[in-house]
NUZA-904194 format. One record per residue: x, y, z of N, C-alpha, C in turn. Coordinates in steps of 0.001 Angstrom, whole numbers, padded with zeros to 6 digits, always signed. Layout:
! NUZA-904194
XYZXYZXYZ ...
This chain:
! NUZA-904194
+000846-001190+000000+000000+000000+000000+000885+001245+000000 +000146+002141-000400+000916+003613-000542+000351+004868-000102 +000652+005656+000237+000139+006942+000728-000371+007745-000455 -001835+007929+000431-002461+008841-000712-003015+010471-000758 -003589+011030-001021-003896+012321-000432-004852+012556+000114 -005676+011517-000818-007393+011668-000129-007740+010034+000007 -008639+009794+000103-009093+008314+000448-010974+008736+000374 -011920+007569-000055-013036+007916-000590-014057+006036+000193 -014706+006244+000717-014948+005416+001312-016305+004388+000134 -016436+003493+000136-017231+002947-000824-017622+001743-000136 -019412+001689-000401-019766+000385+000347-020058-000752-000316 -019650-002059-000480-019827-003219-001251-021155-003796-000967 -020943-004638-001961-022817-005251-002194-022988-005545-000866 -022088-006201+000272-022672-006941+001199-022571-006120+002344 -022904-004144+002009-022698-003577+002885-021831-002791+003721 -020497-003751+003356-019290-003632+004376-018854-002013+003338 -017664-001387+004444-017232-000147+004036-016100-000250+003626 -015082-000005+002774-014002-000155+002844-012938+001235+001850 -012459+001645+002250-011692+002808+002122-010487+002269+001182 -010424+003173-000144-009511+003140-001104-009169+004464-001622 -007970+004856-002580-007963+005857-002479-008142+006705-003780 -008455+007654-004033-009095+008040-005214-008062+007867-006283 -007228+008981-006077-005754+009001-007136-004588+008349-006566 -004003+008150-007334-002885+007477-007184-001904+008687-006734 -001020+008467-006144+000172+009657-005863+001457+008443-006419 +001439+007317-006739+002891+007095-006646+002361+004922-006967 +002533+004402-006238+002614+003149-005800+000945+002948-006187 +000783+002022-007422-000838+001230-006718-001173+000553-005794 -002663+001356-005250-003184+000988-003959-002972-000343-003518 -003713-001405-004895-003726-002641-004884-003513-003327-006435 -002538-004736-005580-002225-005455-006741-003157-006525-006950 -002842-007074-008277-003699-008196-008993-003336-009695-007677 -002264-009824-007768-002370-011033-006744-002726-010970-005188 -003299-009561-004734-004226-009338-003860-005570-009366-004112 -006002-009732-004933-007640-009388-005054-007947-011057-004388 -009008-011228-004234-010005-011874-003496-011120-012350-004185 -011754-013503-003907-013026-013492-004409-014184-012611-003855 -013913-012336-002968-014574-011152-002346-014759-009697-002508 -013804-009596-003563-013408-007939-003983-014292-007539-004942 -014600-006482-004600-015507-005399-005425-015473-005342-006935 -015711-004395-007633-015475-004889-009444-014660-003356-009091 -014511-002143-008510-013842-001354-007926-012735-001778-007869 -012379-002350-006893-011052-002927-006659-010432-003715-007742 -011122-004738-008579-010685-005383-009452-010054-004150-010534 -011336-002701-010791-010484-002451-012039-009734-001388-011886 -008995-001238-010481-007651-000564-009817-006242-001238-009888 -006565-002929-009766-005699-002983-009015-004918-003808-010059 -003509-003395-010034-002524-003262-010542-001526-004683-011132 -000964-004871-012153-000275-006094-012198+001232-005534-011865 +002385-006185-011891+003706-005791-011260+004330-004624-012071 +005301-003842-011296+006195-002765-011769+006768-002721-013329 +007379-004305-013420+007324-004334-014459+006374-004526-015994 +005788-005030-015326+004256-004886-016386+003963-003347-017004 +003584-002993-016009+003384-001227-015806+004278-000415-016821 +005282-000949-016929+006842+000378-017315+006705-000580-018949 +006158-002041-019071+006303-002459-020212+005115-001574-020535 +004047-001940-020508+002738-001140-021128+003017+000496-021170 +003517+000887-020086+004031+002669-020876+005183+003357-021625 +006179+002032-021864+006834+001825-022968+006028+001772-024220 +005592+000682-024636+005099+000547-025445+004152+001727-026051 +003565+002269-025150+002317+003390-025376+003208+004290-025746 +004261+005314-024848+004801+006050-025604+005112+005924-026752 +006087+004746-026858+006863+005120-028532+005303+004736-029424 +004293+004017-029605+003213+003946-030571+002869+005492-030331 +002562+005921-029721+001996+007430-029640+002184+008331-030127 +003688+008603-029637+004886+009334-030069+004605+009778-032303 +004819+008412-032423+004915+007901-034200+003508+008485-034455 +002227+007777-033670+001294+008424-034565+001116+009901-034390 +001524+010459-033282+001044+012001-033029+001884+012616-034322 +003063+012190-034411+004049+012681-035302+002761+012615-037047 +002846+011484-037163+001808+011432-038384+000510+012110-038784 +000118+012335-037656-001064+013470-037159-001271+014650-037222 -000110+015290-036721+000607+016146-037433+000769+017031-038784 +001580+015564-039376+001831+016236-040381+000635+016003-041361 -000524+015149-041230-001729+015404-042396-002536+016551-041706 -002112+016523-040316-002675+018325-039951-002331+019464-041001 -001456+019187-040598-000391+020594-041595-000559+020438-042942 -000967+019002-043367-001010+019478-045089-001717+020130-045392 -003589+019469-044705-004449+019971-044881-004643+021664-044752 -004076+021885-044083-004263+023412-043229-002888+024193-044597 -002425+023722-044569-001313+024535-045941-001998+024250-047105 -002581+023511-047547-003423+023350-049141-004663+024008-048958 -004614+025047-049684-005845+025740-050162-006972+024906-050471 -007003+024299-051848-007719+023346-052418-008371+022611-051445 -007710+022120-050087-007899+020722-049671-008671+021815-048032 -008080+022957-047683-009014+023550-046972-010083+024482-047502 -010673+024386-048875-011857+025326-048992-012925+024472-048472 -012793+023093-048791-013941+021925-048973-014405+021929-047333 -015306+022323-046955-016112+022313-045894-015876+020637-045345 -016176+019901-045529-016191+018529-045107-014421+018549-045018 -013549+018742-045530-011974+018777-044644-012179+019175-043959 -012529+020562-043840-012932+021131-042523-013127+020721-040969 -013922+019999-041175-014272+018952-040320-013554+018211-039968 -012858+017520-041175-011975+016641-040555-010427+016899-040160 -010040+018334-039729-009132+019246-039305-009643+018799-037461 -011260+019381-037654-011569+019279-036112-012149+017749-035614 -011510+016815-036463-011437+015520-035814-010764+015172-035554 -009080+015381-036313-007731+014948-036152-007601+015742-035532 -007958+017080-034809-007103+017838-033715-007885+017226-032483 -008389+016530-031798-009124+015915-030383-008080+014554-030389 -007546+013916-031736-006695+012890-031818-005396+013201-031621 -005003+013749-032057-003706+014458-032398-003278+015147-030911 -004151+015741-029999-004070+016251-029099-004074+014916-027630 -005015+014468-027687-004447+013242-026643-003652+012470-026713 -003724+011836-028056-002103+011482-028746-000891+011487-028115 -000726+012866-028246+000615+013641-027767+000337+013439-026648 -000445+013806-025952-000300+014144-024242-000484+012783-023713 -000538+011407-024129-000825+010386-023583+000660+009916-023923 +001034+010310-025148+002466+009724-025105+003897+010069-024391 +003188+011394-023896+004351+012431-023028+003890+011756-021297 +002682+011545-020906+002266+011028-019835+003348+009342-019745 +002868+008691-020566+003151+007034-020388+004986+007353-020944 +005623+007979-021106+007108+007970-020943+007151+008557-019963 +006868+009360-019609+007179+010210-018224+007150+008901-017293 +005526+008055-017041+005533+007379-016231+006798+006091-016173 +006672+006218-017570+008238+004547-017910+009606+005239-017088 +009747+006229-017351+011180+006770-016770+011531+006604-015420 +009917+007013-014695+009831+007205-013356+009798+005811-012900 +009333+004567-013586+008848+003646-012662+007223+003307-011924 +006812+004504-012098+005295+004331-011407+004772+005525-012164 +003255+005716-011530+002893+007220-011774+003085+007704-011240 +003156+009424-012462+003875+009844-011422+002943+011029-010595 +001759+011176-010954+001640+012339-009680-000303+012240-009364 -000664+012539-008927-002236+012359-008934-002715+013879-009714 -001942+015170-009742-002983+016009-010967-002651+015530-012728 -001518+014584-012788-001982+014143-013688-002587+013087-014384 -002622+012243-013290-003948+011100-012947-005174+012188-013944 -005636+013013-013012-006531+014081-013569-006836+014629-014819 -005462+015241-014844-005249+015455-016193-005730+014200-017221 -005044+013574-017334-005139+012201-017879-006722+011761-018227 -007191+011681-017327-008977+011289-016917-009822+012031-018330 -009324+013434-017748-009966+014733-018735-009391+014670-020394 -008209+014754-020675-007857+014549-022144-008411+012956-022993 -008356+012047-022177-008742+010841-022526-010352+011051-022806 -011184+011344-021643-012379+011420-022203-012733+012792-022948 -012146+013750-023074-012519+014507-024520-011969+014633-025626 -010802+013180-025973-010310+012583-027523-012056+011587-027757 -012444+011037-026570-012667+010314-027102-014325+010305-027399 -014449+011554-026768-016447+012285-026561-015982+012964-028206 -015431+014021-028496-014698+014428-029543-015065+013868-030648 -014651+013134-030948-014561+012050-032072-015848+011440-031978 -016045+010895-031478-017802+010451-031669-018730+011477-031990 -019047+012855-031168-019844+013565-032026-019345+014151-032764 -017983+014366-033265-017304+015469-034542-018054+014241-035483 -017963+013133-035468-018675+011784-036884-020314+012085-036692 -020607+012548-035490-022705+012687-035562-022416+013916-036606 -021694+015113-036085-021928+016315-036992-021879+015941-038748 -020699+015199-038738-020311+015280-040380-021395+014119-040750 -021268+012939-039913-023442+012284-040555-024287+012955-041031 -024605+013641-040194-025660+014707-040526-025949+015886-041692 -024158+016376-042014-024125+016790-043199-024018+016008-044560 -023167+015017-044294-023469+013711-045323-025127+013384-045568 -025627+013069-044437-027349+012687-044888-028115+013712-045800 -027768+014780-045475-028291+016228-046354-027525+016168-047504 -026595+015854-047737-025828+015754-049176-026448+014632-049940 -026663+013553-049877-026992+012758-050003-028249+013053-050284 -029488+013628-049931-030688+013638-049761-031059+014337-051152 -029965+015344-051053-030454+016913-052031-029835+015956-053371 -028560+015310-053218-028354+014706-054564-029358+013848-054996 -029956+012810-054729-030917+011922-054840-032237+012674-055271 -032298+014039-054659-033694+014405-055177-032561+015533-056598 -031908+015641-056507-030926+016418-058234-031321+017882-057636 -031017+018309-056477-031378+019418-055811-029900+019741-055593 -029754+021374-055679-027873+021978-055440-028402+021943-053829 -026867+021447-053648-026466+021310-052099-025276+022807-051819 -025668+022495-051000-024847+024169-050678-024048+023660-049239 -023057+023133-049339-022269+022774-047704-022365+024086-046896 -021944+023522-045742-021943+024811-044765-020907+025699-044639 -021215+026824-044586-020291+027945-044611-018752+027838-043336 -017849+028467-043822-016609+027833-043095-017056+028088-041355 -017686+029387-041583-017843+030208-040187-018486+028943-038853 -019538+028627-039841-020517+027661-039489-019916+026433-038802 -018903+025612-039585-018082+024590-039297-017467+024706-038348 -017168+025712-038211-015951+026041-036687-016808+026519-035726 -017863+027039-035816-018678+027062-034662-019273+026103-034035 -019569+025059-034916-020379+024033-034896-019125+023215-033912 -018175+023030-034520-017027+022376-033890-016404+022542-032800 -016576+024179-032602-016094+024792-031486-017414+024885-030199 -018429+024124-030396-019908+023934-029466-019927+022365-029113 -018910+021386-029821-019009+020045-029640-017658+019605-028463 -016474+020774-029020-015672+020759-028019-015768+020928-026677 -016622+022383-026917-016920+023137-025388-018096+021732-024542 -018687+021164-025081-019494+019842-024841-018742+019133-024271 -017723+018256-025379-016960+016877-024645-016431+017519-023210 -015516+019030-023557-014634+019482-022339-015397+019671-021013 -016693+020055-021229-017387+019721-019921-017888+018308-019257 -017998+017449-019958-018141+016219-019518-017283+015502-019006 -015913+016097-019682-014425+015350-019681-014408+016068-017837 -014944+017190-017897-014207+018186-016290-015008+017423-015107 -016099+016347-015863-016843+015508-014827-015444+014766-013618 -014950+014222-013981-013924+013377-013954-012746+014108-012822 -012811+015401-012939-012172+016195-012136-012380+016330-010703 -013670+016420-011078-014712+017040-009356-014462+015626-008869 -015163+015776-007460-015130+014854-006391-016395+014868-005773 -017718+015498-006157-018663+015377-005646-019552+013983-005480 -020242+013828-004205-019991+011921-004191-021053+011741-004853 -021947+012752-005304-023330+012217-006497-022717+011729-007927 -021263+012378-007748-021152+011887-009260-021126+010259-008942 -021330+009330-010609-021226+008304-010884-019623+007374-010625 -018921+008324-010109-017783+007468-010881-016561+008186-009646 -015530+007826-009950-014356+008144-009051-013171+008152-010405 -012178+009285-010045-010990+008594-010700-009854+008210-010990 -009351+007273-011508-008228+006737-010653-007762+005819-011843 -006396+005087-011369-005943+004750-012729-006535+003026-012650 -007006+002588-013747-007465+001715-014637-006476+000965-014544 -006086-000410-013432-005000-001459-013829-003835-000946-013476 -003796+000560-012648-002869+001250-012127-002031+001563-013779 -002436+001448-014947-002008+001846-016309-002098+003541-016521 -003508+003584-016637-003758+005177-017010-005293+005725-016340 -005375+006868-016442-006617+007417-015849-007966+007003-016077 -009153+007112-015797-010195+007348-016098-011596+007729-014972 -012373+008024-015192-013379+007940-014478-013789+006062-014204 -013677+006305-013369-014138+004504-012846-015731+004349-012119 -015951+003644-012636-017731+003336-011712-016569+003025-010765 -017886+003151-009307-017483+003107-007803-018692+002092-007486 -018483+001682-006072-019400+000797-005629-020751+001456-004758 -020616+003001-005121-021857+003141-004763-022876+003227-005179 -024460+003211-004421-025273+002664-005113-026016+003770-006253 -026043+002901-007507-027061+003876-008407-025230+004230-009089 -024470+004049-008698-022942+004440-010152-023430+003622-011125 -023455+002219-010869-023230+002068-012454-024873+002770-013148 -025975+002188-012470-027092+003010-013483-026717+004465-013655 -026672+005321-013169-025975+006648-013217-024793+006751-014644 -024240+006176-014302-022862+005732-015535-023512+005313-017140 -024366+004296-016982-025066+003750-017783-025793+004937-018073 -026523+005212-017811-027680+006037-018156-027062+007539-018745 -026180+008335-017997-026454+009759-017936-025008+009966-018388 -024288+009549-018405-022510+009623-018539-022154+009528-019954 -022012+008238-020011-021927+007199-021496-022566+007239-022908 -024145+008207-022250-025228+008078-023232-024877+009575-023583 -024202+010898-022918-023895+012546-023590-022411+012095-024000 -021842+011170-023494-020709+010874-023863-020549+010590-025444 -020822+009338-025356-020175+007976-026668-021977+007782-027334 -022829+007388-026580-023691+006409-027217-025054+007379-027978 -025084+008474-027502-026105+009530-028405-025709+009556-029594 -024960+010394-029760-023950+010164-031242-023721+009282-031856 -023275+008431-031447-023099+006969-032286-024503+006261-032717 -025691+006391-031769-026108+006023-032094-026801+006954-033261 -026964+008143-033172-027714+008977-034409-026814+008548-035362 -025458+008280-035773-024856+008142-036954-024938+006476-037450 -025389+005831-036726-026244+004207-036935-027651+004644-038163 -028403+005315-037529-029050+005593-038160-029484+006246-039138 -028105+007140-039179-028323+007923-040679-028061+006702-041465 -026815+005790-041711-026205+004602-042217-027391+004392-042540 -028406+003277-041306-029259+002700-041983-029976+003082-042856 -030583+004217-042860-031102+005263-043476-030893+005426-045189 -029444+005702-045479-028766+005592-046441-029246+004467-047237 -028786+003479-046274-028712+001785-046915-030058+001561-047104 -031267+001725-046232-032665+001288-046644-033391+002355-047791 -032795+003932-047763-033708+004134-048714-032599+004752-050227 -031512+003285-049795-030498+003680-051333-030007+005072-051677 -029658+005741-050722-029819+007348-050860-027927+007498-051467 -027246+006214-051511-025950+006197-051715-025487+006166-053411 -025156+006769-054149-024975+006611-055378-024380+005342-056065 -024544+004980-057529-023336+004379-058185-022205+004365-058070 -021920+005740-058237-020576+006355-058613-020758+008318-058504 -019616+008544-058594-019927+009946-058631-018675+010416-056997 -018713+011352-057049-018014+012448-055560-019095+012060-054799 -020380+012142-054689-021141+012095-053669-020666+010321-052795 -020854+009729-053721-020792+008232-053475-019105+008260-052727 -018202+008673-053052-016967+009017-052524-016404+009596-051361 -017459+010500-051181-017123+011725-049836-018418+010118-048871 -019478+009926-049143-019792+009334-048054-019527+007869-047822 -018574+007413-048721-018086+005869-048447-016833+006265-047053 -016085+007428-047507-014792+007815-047213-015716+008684-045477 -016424+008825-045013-017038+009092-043623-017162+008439-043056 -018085+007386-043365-018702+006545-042945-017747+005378-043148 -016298+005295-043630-015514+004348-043143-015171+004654-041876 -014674+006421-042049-014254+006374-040628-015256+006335-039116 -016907+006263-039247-017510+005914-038324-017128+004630-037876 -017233+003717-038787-016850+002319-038661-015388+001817-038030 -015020+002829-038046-013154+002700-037175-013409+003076-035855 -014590+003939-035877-014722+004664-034650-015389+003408-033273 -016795+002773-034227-017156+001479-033511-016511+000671-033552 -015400-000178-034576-014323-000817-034335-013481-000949-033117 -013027+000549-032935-012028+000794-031923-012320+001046-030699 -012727+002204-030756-013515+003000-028994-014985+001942-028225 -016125+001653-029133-017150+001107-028936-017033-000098-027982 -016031-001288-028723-015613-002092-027474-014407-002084-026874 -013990-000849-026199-013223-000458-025339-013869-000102-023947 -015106+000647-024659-015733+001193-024056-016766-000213-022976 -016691-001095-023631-017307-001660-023429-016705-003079-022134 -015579-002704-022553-014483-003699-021639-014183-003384-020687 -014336-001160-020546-013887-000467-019656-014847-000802-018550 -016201-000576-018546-017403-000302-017870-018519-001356-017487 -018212-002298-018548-019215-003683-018553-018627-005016-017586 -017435-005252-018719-016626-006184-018094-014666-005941-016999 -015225-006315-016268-014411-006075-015056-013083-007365-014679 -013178-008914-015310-012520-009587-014576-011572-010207-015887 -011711-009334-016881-010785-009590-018192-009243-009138-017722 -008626-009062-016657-007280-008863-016743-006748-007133-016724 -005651-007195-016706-004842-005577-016819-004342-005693-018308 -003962-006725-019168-003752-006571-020231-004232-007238-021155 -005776-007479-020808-006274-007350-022210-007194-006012-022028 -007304-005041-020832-007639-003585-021042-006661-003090-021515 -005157-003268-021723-004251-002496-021955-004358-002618-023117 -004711-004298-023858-004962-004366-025773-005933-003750-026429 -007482-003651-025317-008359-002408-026041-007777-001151-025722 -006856-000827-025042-006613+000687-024838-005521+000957-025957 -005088+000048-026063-004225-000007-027441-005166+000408-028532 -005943-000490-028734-006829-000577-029708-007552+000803-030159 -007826+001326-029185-008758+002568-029549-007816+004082-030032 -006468+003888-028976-005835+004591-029263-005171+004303-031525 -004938+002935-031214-005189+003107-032702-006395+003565-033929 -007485+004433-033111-008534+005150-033884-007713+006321-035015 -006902+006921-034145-006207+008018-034297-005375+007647-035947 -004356+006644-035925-004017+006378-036899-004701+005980-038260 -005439+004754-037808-006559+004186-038893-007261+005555-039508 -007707+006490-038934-008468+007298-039367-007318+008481-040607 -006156+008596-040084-005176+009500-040498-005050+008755-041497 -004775+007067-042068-004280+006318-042948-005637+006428-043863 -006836+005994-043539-008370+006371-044400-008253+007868-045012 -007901+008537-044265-007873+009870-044857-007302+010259-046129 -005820+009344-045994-005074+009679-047074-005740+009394-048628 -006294+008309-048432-007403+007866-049413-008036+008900-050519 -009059+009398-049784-009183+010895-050053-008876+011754-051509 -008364+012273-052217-007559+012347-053358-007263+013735-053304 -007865+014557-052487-007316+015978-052817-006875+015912-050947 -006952+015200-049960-006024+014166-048908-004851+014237-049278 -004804+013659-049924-003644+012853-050511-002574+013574-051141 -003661+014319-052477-002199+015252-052915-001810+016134-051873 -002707+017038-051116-002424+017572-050116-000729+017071-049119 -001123+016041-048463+000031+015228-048151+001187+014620-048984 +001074+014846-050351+002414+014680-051032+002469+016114-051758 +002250+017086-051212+002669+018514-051798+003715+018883-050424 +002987+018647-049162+003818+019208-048050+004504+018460-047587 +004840+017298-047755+006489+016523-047035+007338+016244-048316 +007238+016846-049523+007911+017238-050935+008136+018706-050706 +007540+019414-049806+007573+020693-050170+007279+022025-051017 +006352+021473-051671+006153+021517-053301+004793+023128-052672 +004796+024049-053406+003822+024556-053497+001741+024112-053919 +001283+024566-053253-000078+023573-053148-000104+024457-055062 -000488+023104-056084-000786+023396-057168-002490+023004-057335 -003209+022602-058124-004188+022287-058201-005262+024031-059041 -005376+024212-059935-006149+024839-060985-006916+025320-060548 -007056+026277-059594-008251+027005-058303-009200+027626-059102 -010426+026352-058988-011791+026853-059639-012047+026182-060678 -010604+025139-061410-010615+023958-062253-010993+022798-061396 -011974+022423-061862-012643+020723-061666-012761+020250-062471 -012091+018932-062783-012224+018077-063599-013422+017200-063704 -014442+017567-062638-015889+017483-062942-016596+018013-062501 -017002+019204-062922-018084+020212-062470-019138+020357-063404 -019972+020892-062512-021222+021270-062964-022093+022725-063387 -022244+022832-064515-022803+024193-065035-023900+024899-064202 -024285+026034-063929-024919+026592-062779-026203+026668-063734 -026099+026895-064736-027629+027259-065790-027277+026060-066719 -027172+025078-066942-027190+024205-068252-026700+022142-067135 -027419+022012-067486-027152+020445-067089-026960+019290-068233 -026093+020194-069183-026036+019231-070415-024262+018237-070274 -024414+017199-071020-023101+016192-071005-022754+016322-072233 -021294+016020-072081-020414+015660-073059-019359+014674-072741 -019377+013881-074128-018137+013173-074104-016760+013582-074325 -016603+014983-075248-015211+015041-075990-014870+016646-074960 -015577+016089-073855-015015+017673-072865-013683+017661-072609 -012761+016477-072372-011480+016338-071983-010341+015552-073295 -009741+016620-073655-008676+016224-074801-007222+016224-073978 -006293+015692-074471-004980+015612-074220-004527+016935-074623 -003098+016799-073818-002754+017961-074822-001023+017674-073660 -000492+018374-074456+001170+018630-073943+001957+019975-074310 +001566+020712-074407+001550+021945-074869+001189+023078-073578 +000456+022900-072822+000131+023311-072017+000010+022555-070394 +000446+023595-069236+000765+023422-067697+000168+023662-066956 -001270+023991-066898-001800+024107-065461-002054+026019-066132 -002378+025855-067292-002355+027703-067243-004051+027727-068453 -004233+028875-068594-005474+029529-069340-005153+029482-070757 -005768+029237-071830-005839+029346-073014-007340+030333-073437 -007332+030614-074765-008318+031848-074735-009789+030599-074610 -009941+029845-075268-011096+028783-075421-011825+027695-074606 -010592+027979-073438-010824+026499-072744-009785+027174-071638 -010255+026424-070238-008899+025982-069083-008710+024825-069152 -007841+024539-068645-006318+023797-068328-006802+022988-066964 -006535+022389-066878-006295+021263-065746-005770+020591-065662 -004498+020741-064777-003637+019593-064597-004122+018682-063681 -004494+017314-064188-004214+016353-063189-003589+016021-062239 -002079+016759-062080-001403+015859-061577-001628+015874-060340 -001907+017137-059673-003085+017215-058824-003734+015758-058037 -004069+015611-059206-004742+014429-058287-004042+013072-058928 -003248+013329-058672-001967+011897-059032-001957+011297-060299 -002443+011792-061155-002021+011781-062728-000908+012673-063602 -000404+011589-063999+000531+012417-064603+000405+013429-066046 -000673+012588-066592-001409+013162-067643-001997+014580-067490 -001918+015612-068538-002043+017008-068828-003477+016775-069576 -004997+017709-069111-006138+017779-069829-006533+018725-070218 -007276+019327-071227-007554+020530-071143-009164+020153-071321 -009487+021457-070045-011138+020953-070623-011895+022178-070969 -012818+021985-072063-013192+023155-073031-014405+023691-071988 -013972+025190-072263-015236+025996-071714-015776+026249-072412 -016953+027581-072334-017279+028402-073283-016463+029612-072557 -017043+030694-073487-016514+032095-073799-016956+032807-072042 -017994+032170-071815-018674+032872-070090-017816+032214-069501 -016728+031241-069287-016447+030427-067974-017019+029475-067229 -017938+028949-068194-019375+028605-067485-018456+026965-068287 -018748+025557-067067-018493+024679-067066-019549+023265-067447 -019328+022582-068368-020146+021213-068541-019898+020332-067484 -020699+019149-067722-021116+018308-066604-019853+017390-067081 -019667+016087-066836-018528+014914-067095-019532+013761-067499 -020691+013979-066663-021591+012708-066378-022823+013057-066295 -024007+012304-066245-025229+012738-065932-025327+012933-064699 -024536+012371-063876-024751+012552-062797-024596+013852-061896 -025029+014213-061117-024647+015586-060681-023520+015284-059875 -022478+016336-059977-020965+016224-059096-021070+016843-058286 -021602+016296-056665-021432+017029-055545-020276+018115-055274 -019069+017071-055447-017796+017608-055145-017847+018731-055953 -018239+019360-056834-018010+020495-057552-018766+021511-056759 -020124+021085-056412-021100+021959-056438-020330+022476-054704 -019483+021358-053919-019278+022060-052571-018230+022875-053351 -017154+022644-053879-016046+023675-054121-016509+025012-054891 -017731+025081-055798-018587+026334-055953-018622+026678-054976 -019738+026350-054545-020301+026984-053195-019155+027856-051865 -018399+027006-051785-017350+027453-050923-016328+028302-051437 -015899+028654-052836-015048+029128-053647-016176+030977-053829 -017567+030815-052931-018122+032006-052748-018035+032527-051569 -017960+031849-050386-017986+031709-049479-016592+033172-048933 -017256+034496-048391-016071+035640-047832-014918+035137-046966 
C-alpha cells in the first residue's frame, strides 16, 4: 500500500465499508495477486499487475503514440497549408477531428514515458489530467462523426432528389465544432470534481492510465449507464447508426460519382470509430474480470482510432495530394476553380469530348478552354477541358458532381 492524499470510502454489495484511495500519488493501492473473491469490481479495475508490467505497457504506449502524433501532425499541416484541400467544408471537419486525436495522442504519449522513466505514476494532478484529455479525444470524435453524418445525410438527400447542395459555410463549421468541443470538455471536467453524487471516481485503470471509474456506490453504475456514457459515446453513435441505416434502406448512396466518394470515405471512418472506442468502451465499464492486459490491448486498440483514421484519410484524393505537396515541399498546385468534374450553374447538359490531351500546355489559361492539370490528383497526364466564352463549365456525367457543387459553393464563401 501507498500513501495517498485523499481516500473515498465505498460500500460493497454486502454492505461492508471499505476505504480506497481516489488518485494514485505514486505506488498502486492494490495489486492483482491481492484481489479476493470477495473484492468489489472497484477494486478489481484498480488494481494493478507488477512494476514491471506497468513500465512495459508505458513503454510501449509512448513510442506507438509518439509515431502516430508525429503522423497526425503532419496530415494536420497538409491539410491546413493546401488551399484546395481547406476550402472543402467537409476537410474542414476533418481538421476538427484529427485535432481531439492528435491532441491526446501527444499528451498520452508524453504522460506514459514520463511514467516509464519514473517507474510508477507519477503524480495524482496528472492522474486528472489524464482522466480529462482521454475522455474529450474520445467524446470528440464520436460527435465530430454525428456532426459530419448529418451533413453527409443532407448531401446525399439533395443529390438523390438532383437538388444543389450548398455545404456549410466555413464560419458555421468552426462554430459548430467549437460547441461540440466546449461539450466533450465539460463532460471530460466531470472526472475532475469529487462530488460523491457523481457516478464514478478517478483513478488509474489497472494502475495503467486514468479514467473515471464506476465506484461501488449505489445507483454508479445506473448513473454511468444512463447519464454519462449516453452525452458521452452512445447519443452520437447512435444517431450516426441511423443515418447509415437510413442511407442503406432508402439507397440514398450513389453508383458512382463524388457524392458516393465523400460518403463511403465518412462513414468508413464511423466504422473505425465502432471498431475501436465502442468495445473499449465496453471492456472499460461492462466487463471487469478480463485482466490488466487485455484492457491495456483495447486501450491499445482505440488509441489506434487516431491512426486508422489519419491512414483512411489519405485515401481521399485531394487528402492525398495535399500530403504529397507538403512533405515534398512543393507549393499547393491544383487549378483554383478547375474541376475536372463540375457542374454548369444554368445548363445540365453532357459531353463526351469535354477532356482532350494535350502537352503543350501546364496548369495555365488558353483563350477557349482551361487547363487542368491532373497531376493534382496523381495523374501524370495534362487535360484541357473546353469551356465556353462565359467560364461557365459542362457536366462529365449525368450525374450531378457534388464535389463540384461544394467547391462552388465554398469558392463564394467571404
Amino acid at each position: 500500500m501507498f500513501q495517498t492524499h485523499q481516500v473515498n470510502s465505498h460500500n460493497d454489495a454486502d454492505g461492508s465499508n471499505k476505504t480506497v484511495p481516489r488518485v494514485p500519488l505514486g505506488r498502486p493501492v492494490l495489486r492483482q495477486w491481492e484481489l479476493t473473491a470477495e473484492s468489489s469490481k472497484y477494486e478489481k479495475s484498480i488494481a494493478a499487475p507488477s512494476d514491471h508490467d506497468l513500465v512495459l505497457m508505458w513503454t510501449i504506449w509512448g513510442t506507438l503514440l509518439s509515431i502516430l502524433s508525429l503522423i497526425l501532425l503532419v496530415i494536420f499541416l497538409a491539410v491546413l497549408s493546401s488551399k484546395k484541400a481547406r476550402r472543402n467544408s467537409f476537410n474542414l471537419y476533418l481538421l476538427f477531428m484529427i485535432g481531439p486525436n492528435m491532441y491526446y495522442s501527444s499528451q498520452c504519449a508524453i504522460t506514459c514515458a514520463w511514467n516509464a522513466i519514473l517507474g510508477h505514476y507519477q503524480s495524482s494532478p496528472m492522474c486528472l489530467y489524464q482522466s480529462w484529455y482521454l475522455i474529450f479525444g474520445s467524446g470528440a470524435n464520436s460527435w465530430m462523426i454525428a456532426v459530419i453524418a448529418y451533413e453527409l445525410h443532407r448531401l446525399l438527400r439533395f443529390s438523390r432528389r438532383r437538388q444543389r447542395y450548398f455545404p456549410p459555410r466555413r464560419a458555421r463549421v468552426v462554430a459548430v465544432s467549437l460547441l461540440v468541443y466546449a461539450w466533450v470538455a465539460f463532460l471530460a471536467f466531470w472526472g475532475v470534481l469529487s462530488f460523491p453524487w457523481l457516478p464514478h471516481d478517478t483513478n488509474a485503470q489497472n494502475g495503467a492510465f486514468c479514467i473515471p471509474i464506476e465506484t461501488n456506490r449505489r445507483g454508479s453504475q445506473i448513473t454511468g449507464w444512463l447519464l454519462f456514457l449516453p452525452l458521452l459515446i452512445m447519443i452520437p453513435f447512435a444517431y450516426t447508426l441511423v443515418v447509415i441505416a437510413d442511407v442503406v434502406w432508402n439507397k440514398l448512396l450513389p453508383q458512382r460519382g463524388a457524392a458516393r466518394v465523400l460518403a463511403v470515405y465518412f462513414f468508413r471512418l464511423a466504422g473505425l470509430y465502432a471498431l475501436t472506442w465502442a468495445p473499449t468502451f465496453v471492456v472499460l465499464y461492462a466487463v471487469r474480470d478480463q485482466g490488466p492486459w487485455v484492457t491495456w490491448g483495447w486501450g491499445t486498440i482505440s488509441h489506434l482510432h487516431g491512426l486508422l483514421a489519419a491512414l483512411v484519410a489519405l485515401w481521399k484524393p485531394d487528402i492525398a495530394q495535399a500530403f504529397r505537396s507538403f512533405v515534398s515541399c512543393r507549393a499547393d498546385h491544383g487549378c483554383r476553380g478547375c474541376v475536372c468534374a463540375t457542374v454548369n450553374s444554368s445548363t445540365m447538359e453532357s459531353s463526351d469530348d469535354q477532356l482532350e490531351p494535350t502537352s503543350t500546355h501546364h496548369g495555365q489559361d488558353d483563350e477557349d478552354g482551361t487547363t487542368c492539370n491532373l497531376s493534382s490528383m496523381g495523374d501524370s497526364a495534362t487535360f484541357s477541358m473546353k469551356a465556353s466564352s462565359s467560364s461557365s463549365f459542362r457536366r462529365l456525367s449525368p450525374l450531378p458532381s457534388v464535389l463540384a457543387i461544394i467547391e462552388e459553393a465554398d469558392g463564394l464563401e467571404p
